[in-house]
Rosetta silent file (secondary structure, phi, psi, omega in degrees, C-alpha in Angstrom):
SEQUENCE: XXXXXXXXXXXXXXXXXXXXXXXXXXXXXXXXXXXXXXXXXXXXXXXXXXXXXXXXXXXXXXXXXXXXXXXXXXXXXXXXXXXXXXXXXXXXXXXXXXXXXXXXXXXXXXXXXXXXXXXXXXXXXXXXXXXXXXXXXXXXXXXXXXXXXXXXXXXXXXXXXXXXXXXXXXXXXXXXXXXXXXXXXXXXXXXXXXXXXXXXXXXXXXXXXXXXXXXXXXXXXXXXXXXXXXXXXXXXXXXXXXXXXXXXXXXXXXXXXXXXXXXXXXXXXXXXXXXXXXXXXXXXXXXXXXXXXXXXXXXXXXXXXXXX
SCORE:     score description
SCORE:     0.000 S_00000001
   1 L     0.000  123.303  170.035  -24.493   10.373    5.738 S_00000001
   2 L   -78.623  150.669 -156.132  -21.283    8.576    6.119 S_00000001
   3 L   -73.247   38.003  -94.529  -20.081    7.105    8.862 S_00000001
   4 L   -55.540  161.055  155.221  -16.633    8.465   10.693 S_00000001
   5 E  -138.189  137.068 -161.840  -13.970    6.274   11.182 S_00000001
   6 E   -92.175   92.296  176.884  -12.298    4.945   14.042 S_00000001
   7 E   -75.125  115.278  169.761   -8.907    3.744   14.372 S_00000001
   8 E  -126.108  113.646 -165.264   -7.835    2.067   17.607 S_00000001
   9 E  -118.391  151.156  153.503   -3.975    0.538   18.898 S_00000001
  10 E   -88.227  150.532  167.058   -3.297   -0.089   22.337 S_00000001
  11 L   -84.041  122.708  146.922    0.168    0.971   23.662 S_00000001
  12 L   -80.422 -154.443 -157.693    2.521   -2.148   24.371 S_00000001
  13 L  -100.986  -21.511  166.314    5.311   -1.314   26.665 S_00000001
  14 L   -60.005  -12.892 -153.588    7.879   -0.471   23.823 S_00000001
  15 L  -103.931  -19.174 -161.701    5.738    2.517   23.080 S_00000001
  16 L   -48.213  154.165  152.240    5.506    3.921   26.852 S_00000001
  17 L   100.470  -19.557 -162.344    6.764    7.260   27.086 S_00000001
  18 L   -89.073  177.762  165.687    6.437    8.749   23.638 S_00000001
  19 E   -75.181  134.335 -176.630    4.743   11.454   22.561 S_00000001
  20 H   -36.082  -86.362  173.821    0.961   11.318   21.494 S_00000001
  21 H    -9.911  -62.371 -156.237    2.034   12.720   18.041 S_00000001
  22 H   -96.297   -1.950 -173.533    4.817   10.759   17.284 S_00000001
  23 H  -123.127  -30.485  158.526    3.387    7.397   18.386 S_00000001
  24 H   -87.826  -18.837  151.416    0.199    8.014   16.047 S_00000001
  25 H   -44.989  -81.364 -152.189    2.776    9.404   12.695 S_00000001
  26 H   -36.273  -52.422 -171.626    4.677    5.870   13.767 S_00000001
  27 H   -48.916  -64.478 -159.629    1.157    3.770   13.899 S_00000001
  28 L  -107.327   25.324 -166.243   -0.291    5.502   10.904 S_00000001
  29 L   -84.013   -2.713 -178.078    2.338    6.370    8.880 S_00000001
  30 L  -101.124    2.798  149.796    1.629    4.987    5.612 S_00000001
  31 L  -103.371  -35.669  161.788   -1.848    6.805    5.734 S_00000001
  32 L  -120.664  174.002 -179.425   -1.631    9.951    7.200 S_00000001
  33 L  -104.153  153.122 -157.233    1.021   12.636    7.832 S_00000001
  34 H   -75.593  -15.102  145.227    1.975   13.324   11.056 S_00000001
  35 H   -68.171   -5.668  156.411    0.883   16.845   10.663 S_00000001
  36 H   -62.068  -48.988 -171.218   -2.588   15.673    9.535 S_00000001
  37 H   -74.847  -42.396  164.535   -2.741   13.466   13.139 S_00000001
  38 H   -51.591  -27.407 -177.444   -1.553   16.605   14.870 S_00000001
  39 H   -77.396  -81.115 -155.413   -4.500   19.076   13.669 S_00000001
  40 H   -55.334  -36.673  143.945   -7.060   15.837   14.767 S_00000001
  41 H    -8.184  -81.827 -164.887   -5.190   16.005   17.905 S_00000001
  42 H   -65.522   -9.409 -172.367   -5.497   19.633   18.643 S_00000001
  43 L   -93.054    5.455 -163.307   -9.379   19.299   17.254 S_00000001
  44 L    46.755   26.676  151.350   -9.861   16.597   20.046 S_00000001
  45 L   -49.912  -17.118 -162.508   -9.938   13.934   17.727 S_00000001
  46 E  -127.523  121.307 -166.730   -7.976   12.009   18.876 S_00000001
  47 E  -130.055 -172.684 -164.555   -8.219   10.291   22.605 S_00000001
  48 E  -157.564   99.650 -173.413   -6.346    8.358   25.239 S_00000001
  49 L    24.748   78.619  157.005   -9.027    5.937   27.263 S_00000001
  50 L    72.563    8.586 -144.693  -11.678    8.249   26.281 S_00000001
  51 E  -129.947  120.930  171.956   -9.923   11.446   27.363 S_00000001
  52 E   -70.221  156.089 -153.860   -8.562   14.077   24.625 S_00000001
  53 L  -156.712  131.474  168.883   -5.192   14.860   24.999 S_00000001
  54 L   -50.706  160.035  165.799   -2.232   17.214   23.711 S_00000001
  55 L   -23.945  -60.557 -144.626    0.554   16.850   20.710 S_00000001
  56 L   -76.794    2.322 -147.503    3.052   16.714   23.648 S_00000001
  57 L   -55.671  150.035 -176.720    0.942   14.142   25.776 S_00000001
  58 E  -112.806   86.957 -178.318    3.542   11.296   27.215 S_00000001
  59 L   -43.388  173.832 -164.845    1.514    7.798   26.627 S_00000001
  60 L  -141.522  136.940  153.685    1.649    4.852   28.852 S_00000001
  61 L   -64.267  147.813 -178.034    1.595    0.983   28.285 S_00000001
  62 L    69.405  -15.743  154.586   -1.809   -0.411   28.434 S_00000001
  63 L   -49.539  143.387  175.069   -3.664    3.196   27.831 S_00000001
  64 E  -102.018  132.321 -156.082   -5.955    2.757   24.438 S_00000001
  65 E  -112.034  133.251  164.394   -5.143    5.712   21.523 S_00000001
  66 E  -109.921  133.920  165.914   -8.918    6.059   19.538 S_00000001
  67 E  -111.955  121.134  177.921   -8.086    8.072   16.258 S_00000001
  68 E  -114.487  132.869  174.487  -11.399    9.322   15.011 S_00000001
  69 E   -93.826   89.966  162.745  -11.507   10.949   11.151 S_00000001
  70 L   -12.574  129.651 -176.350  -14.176   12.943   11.007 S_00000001
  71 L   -77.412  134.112  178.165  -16.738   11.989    7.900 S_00000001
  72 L   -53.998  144.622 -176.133  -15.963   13.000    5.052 S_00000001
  73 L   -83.560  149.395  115.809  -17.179   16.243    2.734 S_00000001
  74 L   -22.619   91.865 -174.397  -17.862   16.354   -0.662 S_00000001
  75 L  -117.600  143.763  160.247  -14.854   17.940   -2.378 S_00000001
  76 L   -87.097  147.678 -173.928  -13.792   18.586   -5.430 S_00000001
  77 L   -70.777  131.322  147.385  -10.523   16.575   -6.612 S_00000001
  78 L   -44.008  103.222  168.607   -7.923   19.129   -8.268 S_00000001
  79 L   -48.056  150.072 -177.404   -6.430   18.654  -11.485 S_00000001
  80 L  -155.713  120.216  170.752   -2.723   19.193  -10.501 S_00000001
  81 L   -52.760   46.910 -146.411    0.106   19.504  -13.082 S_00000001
  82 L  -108.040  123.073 -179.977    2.392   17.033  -11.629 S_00000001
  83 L   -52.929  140.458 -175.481    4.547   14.546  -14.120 S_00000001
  84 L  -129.507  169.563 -167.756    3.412   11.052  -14.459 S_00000001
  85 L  -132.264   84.083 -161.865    5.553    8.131  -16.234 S_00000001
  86 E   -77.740   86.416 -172.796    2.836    7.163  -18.563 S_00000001
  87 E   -82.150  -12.889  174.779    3.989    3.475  -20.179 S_00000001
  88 E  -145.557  150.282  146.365    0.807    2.639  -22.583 S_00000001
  89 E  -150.384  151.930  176.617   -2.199    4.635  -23.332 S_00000001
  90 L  -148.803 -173.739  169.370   -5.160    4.475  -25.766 S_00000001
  91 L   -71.858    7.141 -154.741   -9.087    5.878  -25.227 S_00000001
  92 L  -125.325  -47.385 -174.823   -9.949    3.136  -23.536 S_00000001
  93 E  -130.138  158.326  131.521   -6.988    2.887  -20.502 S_00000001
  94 E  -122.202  171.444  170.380   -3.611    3.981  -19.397 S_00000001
  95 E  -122.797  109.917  169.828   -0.570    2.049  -17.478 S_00000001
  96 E  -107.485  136.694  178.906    1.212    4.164  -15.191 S_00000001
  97 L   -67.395   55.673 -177.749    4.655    3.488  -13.962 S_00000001
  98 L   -49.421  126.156  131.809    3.836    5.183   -9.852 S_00000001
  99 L   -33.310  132.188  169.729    6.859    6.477   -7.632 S_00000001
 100 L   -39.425  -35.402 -155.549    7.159    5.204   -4.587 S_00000001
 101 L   -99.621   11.289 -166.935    6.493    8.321   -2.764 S_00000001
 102 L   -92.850  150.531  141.608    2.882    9.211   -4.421 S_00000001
 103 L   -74.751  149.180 -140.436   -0.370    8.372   -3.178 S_00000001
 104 L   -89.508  -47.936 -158.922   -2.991    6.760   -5.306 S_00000001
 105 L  -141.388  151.849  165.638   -6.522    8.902   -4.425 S_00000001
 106 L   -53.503  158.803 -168.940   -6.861   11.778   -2.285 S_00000001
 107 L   177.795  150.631  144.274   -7.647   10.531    1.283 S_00000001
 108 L   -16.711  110.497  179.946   -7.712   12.348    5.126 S_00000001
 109 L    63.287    5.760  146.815   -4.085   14.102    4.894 S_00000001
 110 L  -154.183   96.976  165.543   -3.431   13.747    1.500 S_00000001
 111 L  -121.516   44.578  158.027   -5.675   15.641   -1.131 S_00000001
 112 L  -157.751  152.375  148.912   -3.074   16.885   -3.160 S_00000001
 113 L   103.951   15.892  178.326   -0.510   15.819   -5.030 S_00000001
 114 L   -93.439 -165.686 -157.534   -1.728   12.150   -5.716 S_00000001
 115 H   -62.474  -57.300  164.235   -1.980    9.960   -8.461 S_00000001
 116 H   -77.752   -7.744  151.527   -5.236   11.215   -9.361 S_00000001
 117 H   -74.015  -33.335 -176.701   -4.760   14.733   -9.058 S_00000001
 118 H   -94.305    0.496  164.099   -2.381   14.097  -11.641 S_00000001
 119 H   -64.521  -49.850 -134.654   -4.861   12.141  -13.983 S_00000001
 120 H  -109.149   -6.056  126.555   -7.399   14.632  -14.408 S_00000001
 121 H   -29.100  -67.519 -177.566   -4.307   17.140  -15.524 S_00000001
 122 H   -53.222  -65.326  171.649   -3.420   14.637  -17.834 S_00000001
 123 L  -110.809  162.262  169.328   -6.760   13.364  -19.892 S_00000001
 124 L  -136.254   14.297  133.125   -9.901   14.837  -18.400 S_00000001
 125 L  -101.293  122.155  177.184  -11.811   11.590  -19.177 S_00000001
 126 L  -159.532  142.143  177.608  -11.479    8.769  -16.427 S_00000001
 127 L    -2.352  156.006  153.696  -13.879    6.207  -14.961 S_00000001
 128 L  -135.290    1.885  177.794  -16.431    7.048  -12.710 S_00000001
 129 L   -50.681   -7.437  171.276  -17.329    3.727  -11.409 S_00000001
 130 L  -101.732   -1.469  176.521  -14.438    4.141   -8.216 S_00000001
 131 L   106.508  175.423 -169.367  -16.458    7.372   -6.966 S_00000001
 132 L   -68.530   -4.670 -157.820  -15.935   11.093   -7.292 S_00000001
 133 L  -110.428  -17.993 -145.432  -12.502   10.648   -4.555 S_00000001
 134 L  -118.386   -4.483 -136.455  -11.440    7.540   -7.186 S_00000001
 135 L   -95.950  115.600 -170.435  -11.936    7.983  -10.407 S_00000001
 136 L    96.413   -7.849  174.136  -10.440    5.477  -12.629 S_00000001
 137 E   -87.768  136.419 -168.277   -8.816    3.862  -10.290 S_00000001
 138 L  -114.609  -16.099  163.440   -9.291    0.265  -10.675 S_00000001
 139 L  -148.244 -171.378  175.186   -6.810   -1.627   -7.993 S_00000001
 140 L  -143.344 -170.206 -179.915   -4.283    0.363   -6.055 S_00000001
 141 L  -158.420  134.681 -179.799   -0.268    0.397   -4.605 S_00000001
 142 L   -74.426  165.167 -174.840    0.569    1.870   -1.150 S_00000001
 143 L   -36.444  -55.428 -177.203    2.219    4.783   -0.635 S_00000001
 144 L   -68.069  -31.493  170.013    5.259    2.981   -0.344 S_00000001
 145 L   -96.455  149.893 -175.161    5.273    0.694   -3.005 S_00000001
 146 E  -104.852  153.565  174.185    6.393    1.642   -6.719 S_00000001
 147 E   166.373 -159.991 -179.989    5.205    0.013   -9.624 S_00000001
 148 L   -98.160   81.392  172.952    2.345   -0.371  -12.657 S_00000001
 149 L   -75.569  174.961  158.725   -1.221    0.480  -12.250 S_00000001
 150 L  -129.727  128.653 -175.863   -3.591    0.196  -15.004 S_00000001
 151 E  -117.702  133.412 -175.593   -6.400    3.524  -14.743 S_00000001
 152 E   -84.696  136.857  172.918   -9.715    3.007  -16.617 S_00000001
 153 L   -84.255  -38.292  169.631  -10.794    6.237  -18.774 S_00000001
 154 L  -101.258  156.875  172.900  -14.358    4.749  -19.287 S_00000001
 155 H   -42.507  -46.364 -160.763  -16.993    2.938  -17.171 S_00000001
 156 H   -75.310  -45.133 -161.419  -17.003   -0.101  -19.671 S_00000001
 157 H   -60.345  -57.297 -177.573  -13.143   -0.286  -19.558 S_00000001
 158 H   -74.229  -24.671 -169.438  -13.186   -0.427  -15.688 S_00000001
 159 H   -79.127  -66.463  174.682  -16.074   -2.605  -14.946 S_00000001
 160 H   -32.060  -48.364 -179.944  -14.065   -5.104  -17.442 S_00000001
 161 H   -69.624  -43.010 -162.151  -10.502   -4.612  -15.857 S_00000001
 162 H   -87.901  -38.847  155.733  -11.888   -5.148  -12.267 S_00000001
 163 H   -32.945  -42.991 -175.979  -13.781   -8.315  -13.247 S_00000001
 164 H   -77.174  -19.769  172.765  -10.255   -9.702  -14.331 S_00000001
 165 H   -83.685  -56.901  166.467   -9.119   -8.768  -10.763 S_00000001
 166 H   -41.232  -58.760 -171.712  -11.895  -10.260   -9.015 S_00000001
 167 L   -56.354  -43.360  171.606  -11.427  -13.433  -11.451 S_00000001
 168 L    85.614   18.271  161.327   -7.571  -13.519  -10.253 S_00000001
 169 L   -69.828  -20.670 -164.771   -7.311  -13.478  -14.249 S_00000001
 170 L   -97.801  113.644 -164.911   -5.168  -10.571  -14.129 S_00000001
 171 E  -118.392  143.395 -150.073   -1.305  -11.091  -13.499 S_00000001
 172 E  -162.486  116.685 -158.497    0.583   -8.827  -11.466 S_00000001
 173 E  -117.657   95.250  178.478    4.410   -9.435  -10.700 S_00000001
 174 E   -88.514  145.466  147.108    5.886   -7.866   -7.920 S_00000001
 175 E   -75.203  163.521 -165.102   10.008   -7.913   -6.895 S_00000001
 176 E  -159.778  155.718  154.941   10.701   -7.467   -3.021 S_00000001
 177 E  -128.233  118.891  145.976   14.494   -7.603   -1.637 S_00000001
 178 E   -46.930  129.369 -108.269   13.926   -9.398    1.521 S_00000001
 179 L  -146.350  118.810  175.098   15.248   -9.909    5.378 S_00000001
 180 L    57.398  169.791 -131.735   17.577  -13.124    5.671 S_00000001
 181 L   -96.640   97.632 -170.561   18.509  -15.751    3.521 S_00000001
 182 L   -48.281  127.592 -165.348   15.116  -17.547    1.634 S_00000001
 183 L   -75.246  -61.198  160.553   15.466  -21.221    2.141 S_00000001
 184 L   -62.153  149.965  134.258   13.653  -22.684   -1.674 S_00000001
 185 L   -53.343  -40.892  176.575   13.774  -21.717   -4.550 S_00000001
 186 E  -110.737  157.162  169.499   10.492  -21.742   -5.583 S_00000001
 187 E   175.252  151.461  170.888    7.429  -21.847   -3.092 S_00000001
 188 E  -114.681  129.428  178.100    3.440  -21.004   -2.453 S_00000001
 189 E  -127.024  133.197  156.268    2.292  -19.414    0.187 S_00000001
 190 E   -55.381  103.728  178.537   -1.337  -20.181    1.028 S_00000001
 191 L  -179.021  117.328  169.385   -2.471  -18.131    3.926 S_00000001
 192 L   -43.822  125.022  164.480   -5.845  -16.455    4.789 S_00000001
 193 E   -94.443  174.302  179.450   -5.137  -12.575    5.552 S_00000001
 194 E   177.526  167.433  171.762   -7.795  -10.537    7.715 S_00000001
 195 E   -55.717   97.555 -133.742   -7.353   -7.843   10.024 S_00000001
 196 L   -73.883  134.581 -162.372   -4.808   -8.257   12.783 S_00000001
 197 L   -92.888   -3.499  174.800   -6.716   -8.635   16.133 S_00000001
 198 L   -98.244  -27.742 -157.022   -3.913   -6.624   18.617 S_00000001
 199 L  -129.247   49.302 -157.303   -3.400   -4.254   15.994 S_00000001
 200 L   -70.947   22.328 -158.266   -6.175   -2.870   13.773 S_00000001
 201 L  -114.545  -43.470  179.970   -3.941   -0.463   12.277 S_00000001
 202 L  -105.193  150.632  138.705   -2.313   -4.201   10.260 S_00000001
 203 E   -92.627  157.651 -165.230   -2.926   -6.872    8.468 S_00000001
 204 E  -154.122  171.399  177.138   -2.009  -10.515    9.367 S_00000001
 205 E   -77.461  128.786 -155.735   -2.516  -13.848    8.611 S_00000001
 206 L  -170.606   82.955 -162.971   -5.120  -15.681   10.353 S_00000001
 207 L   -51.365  -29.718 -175.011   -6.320  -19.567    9.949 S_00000001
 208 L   -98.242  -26.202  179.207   -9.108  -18.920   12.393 S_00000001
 209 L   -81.674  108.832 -170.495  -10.979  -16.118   11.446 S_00000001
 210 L   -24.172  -57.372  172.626  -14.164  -16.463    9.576 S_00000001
 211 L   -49.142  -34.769 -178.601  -13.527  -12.881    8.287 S_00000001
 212 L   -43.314  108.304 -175.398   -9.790  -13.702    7.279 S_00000001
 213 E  -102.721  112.989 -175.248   -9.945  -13.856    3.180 S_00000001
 214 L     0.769  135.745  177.395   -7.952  -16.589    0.871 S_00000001
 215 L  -154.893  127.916 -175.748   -4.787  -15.366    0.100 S_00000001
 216 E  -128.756  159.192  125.418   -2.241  -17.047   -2.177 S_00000001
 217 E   -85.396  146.084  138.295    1.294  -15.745   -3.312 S_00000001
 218 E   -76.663  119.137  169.127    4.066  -17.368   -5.769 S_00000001
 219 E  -101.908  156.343  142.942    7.774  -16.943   -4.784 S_00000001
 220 E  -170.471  133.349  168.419   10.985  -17.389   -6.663 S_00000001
 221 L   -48.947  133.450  168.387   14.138  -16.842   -5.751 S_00000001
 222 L   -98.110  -63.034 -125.324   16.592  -14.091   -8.033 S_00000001
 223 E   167.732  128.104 -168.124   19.168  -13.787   -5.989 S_00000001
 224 L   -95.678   97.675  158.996   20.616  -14.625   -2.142 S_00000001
 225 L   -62.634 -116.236 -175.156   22.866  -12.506   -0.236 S_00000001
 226 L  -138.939  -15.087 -173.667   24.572  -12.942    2.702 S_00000001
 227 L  -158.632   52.386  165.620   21.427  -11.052    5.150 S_00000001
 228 L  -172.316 -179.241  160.021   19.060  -10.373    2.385 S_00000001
 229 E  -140.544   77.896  173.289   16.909  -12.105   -0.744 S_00000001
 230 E   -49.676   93.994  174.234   15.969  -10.793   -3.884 S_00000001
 231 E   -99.474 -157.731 -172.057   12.661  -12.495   -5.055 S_00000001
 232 E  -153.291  136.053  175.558    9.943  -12.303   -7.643 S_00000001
 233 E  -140.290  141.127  148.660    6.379  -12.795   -6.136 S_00000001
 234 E  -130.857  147.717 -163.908    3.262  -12.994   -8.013 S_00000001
 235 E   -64.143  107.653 -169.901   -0.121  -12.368   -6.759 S_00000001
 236 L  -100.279  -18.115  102.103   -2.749  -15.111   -7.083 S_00000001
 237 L  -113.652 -163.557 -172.375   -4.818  -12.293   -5.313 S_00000001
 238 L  -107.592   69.445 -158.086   -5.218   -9.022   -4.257 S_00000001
 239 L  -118.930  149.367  178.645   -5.789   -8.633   -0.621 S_00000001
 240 L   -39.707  147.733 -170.536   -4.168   -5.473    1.443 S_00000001
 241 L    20.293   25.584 -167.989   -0.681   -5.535    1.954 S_00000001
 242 L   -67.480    2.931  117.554   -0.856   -8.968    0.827 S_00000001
 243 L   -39.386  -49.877 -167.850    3.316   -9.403    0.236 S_00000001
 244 H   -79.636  -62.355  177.186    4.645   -7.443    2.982 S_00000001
 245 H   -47.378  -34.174  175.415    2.107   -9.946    5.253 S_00000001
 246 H   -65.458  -47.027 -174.331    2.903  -12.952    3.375 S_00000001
 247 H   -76.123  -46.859  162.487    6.801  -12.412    3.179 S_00000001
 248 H   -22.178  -56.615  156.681    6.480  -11.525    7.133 S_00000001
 249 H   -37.271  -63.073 -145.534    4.672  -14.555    7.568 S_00000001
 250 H   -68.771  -27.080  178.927    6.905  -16.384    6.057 S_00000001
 251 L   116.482    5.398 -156.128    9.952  -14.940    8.251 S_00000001
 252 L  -130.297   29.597  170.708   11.374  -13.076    5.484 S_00000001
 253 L   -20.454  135.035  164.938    9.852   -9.586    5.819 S_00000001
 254 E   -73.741  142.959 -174.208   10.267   -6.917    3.162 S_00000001
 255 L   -40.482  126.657  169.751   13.323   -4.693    3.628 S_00000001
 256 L   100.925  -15.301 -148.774   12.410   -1.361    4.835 S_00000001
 257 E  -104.940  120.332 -173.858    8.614   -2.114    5.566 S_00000001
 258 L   -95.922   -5.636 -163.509    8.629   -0.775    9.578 S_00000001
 259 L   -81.473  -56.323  176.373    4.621   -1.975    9.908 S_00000001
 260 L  -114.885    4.440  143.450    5.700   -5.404    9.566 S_00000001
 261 L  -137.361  -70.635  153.388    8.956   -5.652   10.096 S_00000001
 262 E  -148.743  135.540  175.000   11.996   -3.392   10.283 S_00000001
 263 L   -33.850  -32.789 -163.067   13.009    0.276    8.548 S_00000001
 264 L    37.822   43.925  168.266   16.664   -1.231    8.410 S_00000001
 265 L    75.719   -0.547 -168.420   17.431    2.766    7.900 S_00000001
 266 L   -85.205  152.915  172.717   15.361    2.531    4.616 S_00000001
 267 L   -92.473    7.663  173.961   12.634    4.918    3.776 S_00000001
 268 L  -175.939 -179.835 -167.704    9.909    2.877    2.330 S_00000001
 269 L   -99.572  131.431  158.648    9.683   -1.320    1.837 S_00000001
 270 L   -65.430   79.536  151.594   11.873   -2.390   -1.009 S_00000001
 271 E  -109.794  102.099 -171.725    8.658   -3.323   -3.297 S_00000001
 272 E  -125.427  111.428  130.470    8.041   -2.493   -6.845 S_00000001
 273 E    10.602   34.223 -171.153    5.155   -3.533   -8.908 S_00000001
 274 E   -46.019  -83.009 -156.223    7.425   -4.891  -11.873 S_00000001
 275 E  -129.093  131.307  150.746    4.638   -6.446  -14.431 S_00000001
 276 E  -124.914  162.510  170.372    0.812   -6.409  -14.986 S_00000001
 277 E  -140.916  175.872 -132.513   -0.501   -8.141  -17.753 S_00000001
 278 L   133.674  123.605 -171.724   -4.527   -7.920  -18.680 S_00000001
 279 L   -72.108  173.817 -165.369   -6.767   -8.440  -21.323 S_00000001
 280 L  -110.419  144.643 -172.180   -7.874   -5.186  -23.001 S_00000001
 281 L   -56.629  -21.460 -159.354  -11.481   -4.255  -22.515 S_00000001
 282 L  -117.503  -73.636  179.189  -12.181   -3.395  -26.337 S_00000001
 283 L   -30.288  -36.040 -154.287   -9.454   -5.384  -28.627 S_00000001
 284 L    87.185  -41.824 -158.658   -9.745   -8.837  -26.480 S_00000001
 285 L   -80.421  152.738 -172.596   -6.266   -9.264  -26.991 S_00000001
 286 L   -89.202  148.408  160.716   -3.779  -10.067  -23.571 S_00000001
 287 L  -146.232  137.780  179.983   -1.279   -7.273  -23.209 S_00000001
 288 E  -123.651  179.894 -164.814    1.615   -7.201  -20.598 S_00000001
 289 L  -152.858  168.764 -158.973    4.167   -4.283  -19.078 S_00000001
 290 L  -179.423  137.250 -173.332    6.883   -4.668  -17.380 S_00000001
 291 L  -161.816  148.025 -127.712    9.114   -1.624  -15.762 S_00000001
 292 L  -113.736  144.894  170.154   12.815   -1.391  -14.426 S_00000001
 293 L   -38.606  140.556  178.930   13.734   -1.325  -10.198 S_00000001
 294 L   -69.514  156.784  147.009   13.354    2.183   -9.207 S_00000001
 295 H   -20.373  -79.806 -165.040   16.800    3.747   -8.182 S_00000001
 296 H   -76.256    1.433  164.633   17.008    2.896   -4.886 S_00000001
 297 H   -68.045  -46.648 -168.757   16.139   -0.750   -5.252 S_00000001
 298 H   -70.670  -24.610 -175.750   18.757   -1.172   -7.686 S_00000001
 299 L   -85.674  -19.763  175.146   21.257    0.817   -5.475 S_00000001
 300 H   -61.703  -47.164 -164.149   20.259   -1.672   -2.198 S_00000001
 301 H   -99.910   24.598  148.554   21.170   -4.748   -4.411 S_00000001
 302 H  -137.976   32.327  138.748   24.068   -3.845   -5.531 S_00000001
 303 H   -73.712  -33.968  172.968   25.224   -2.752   -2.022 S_00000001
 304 L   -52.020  -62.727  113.750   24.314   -6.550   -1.060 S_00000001
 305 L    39.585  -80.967 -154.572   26.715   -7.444   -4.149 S_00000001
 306 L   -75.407  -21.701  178.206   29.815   -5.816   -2.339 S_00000001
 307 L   -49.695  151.227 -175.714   28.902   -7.777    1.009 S_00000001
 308 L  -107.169    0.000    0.000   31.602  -10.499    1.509 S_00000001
């Protein structure tokens, strides 16, 4: 039987006052929707120093919020007609271009309309090696970010692709527009990530903690503005939110990204998943992809542009 799981933030003192609801949407927003966290609310899922508590409940600084997800059912995932922006396929893989706004795999508040409901429309062979909630997916991109997966159709395909991931073998290019002006051009940044110890809701960087796992990025500067930075980052791994923590670190948050640094009125972190490249599980042969700034990236930078 699996195990539930338990999400826990503390209220700081910026937070005092809000509504239960609206201060776990804020918390959690790039996993669940805030009408998912109201129904665990109203089910008394959800507690305030041990004590369940309404939607409208008015929090406090220093009170502890526990969000518990009930363990999960067996379900089946839904084929769902939903358009995908397919850029390579064969029998072996595809490369999908993902939208910003989709989610990758059904999850707690969203088991429709993701990435993988819209697989198993499309072919109705795909891995099975990520589980029956997973299937074919062999790395992933938050909610937020847009960009280039690669989805295995067979077992052999996937076990092969994620080995190349593991291996750091794998090359994966992201673009970011950026907070303030990046001082190099070029730069690495080295820094363990691990779970953030005030905040277990983030991740952060963290030199002391045994758990905390290698984490390297590659920068280069595109293009400077006058409040902003257009880079190019590539991944040397693959650890959670490992940009948006890195560029944070660094002082240079991505645009947009409110977990670690600020909305700046935007609706998701300017981040898109430009280029993977990977060898192909059957052929041998390296093959790369490469896909154009979404709309609203392209319309941010060339409001930056008009800035004097």
């Amino acid at each position: 039987m699996e195990k539930k799981e338990i999400f826990r933030i503390e209220v700081a003192a910026g937070d005092s006052g809000k509504r239960l609801d609206k201060f776990a949407a804020e918390k959690m927003h790039d996993k669940f929707s805030r009408a998912f966290l109201q129904r665990l609310i109203r089910d008394g899922n959800v507690l305030v120093d041990g004590e369940p508590r309404k939607n409208h409940y008015e929090i406090r600084s220093g009170e502890r919020v526990e969000i518990e997800l009930p363990a999960p059912s067996e379900f089946d995932v839904m084929a769902e007609k939903i358009p995908l922006d397919i850029v390579y396929e064969d029998d072996q893989l595809l490369v999908v271009n993902k939208s910003s706004d989709m989610v990758v795999h059904p999850a707690p508040g969203n088991y429709s309309g993701t990435l993988v409901n819209a697989l198993l429309a499309h072919c109705k062979d795909l891995s099975g090696v990520g589980g029956v909630k997973k299937p074919g997916i062999v790395h992933r991109l938050d909610k937020g970010t847009s960009g280039l997966l690669v989805v295995a159709k067979t077992d052999q395909a996937h076990r092969f692709l994620a080995k190349q991931f593991k291996a750091k073998t794998a090359r994966r290019v992201y673009i970011a527009v950026v907070k303030g002006v990046v001082q190099y051009d070029n730069g690495i940044i080295d820094a363990p990530i691990g779970r953030d110890r005030r905040d277990r809701m983030k991740m952060a960087v963290d030199f002391e903690s045994e758990s905390a796992r290698e984490a390297t990025t590659r920068y280069h500067v595109l293009k400077r503005f006058k409040d902003a930075t257009v880079i190019e980052l590539t991944l040397g791994t693959g650890r959670t939110h490992q940009v948006r923590v890195h560029m944070a670190h660094l002082g240079h948050p991505v645009l947009g990204d409110a977990r670690y640094g600020t909305a700046s009125g935007l609706k998701r972190p300017m981040l898109h998943a430009k280029t993977i490249g990977f060898i192909h599980p059957v052929t041998k042969k390296f093959m790369e992809f490469s896909s154009e700034l979404p709309a609203d990236m392209k319309k941010l930078i060339a409001a930056k542009k008009g800035m004097v």
